[in-house]
C-alpha positions in Angstrom: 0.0 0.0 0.0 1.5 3.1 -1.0 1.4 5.8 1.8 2.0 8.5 -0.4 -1.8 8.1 -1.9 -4.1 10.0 -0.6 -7.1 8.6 1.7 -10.7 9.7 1.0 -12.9 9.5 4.2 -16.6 8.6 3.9 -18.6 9.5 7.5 -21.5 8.0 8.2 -24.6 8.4 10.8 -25.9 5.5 12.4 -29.3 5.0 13.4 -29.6 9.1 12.2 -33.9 8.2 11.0 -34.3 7.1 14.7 -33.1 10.1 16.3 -36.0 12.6 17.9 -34.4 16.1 17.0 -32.4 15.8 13.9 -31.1 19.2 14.0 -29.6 18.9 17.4 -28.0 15.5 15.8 -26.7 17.5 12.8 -25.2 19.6 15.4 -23.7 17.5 17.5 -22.1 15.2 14.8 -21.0 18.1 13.1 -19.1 19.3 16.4 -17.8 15.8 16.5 -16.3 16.5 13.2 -14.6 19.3 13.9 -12.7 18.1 16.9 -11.3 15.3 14.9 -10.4 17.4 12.5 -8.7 19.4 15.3 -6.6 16.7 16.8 -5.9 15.0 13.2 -6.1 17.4 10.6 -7.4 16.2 7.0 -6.1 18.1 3.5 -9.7 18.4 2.6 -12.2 19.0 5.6 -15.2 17.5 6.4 -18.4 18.6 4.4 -21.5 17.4 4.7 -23.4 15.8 1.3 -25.9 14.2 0.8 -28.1 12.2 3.5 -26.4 11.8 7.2 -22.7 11.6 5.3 -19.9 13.8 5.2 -16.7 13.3 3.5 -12.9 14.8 4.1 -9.6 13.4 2.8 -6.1 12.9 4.4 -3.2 12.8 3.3 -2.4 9.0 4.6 -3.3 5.9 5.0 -2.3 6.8 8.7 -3.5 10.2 9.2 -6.9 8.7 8.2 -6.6 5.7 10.6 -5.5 8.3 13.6 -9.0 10.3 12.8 -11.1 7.2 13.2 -9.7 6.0 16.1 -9.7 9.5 17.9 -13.4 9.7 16.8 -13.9 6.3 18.9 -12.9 8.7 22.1 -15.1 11.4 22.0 -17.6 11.6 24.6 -20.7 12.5 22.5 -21.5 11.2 18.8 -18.2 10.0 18.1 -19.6 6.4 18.4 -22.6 7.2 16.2 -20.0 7.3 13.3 -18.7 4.7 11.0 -16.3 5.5 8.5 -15.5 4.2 4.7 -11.5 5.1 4.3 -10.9 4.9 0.6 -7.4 5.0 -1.0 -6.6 6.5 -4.2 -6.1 9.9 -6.1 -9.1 11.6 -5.8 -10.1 15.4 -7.3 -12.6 17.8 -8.7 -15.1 16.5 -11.5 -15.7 19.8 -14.1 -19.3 21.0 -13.8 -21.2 24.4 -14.6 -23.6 23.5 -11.7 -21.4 23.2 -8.7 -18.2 24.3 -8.1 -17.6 20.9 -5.2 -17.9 18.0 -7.2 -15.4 15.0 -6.3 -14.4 11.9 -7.5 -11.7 9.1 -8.3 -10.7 5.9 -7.2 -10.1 6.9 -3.5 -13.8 8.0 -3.7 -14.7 4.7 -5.4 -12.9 3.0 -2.8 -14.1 4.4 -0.1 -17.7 4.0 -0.7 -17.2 0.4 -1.2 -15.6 0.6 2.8 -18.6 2.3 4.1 -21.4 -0.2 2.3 -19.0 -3.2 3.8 -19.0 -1.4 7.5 -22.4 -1.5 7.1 -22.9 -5.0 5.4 -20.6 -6.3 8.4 -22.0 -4.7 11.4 -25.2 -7.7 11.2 -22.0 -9.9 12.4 -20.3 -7.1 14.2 -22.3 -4.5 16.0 -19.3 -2.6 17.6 -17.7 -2.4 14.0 -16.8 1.4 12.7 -14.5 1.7 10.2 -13.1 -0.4 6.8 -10.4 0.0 4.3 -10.4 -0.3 0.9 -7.7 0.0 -1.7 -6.6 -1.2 -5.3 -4.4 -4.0 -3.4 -7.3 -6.3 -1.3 -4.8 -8.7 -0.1 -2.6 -5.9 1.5 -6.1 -4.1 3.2 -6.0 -7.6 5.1 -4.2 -6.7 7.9 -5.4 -2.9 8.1 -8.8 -4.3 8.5 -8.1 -7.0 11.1 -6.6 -4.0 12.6 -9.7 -2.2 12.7 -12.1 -5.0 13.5 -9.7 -5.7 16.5 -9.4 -2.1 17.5 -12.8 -1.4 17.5 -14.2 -4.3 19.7 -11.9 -3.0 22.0 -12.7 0.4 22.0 -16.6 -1.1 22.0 -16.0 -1.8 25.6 -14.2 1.3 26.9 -16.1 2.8 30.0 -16.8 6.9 29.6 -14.4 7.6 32.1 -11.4 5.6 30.3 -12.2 7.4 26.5 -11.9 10.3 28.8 -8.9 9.9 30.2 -7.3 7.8 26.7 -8.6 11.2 24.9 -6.9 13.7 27.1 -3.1 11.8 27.2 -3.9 10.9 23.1 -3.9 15.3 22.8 -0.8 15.1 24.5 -1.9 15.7 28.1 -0.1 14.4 30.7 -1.5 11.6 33.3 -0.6 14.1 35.8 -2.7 16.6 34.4 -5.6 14.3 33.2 -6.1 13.3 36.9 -6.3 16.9 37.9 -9.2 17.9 35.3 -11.1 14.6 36.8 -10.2 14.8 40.6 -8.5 11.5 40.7 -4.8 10.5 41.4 -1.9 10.0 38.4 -2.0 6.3 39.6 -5.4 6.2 39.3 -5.7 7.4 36.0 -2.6 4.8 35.1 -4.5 1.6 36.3 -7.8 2.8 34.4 -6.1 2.5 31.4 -3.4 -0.1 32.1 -6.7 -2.3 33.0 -9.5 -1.1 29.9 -6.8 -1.8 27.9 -7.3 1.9 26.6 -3.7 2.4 26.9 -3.0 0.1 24.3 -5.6 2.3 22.2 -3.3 5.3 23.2 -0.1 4.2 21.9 -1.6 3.0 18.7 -2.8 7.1 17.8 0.8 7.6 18.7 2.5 5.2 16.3 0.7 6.0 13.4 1.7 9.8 13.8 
């Protein structure tokens, strides 16, 4: 997989028709989108088209798989989105009606992802993200990745996305346990034990 290619990034909303107030949804995912965007920036940032998706694209295979994984930690809506990551070239389509139109195989690609997200989440409910590229044999182990990543971030308590989100931005443990009111060893076993410090160091070695 070449890692100079660009990733395209297809967002999804789960369970969006279900939802009471769909403005205050729209809001909140959108928020959602923006602090991801903050802690991982994309080359092209999230906009919203058509339905409950929104799209961005980063520069790398890696850069993409940071974004999912810090979307996994985010105390609201985060876990209401699944994400198709697509790689391939991707760029503007020519059109006299709009001036946004994409397209390209990272596009292709990562539609495909986000219809095989949803395809596998009848097998695997806590599944949120897939990889596509022009290689399927080398996406094998980026999406065994995933599937194992996201079982165990499934199972993280609030208070351990907490605390894996604050030392992920760079915080220390030190200063984590101060924001919560807890003690540095406190905030160590939490994650030692949720196993959300494994989660941790992964956002760090794909920087």
């Amino acid at each position: 997989m070449d890692q100079d290619a660009p990733v395209a990034l297809i967002a999804d909303v789960i369970g969006s028709r279900q939802q009471a107030d769909r403005a205050e949804l729209q809001r909140g995912v959108e928020a959602a989108l923006d602090r991801i965007a903050e802690a991982v920036p994309p080359t092209a940032p999230f906009r919203a088209t058509v339905g409950d998706e929104f799209q961005a694209v980063y520069a790398t295979r890696n850069e993409a798989l940071r974004a999912t994984l810090f979307a996994g930690l985010l105390p609201q809506h985060g876990d209401l989105l699944r994400f198709g990551l697509g790689e391939g070239e991707v760029g503007p389509v020519p059109s006299a009606t709009s001036p946004d139109i994409q397209d390209g195989p990272g596009w292709w690609h990562a539609r495909e992802a986000i219809e095989k997200v949803e395809d596998q989440q009848s097998r695997f409910p806590f599944l949120r993200s897939w990889y596509v590229s022009a290689a399927p044999r080398q996406d094998t182990p980026v999406n065994a990745y995933l599937l194992t990543r996201d079982q165990l971030m499934a199972g993280l308590s609030v208070r351990a996305r907490d605390y894996a989100r604050g030392v992920a931005q760079g915080d220390s443990q030190k200063t984590v346990a101060a924001e919560y009111g807890v003690s540095q060893p406190a905030v160590s076993k939490l994650l030692r034990d949720s196993g959300a410090h494994a989660v941790v160091e992964g956002f760090r070695m794909f920087s």
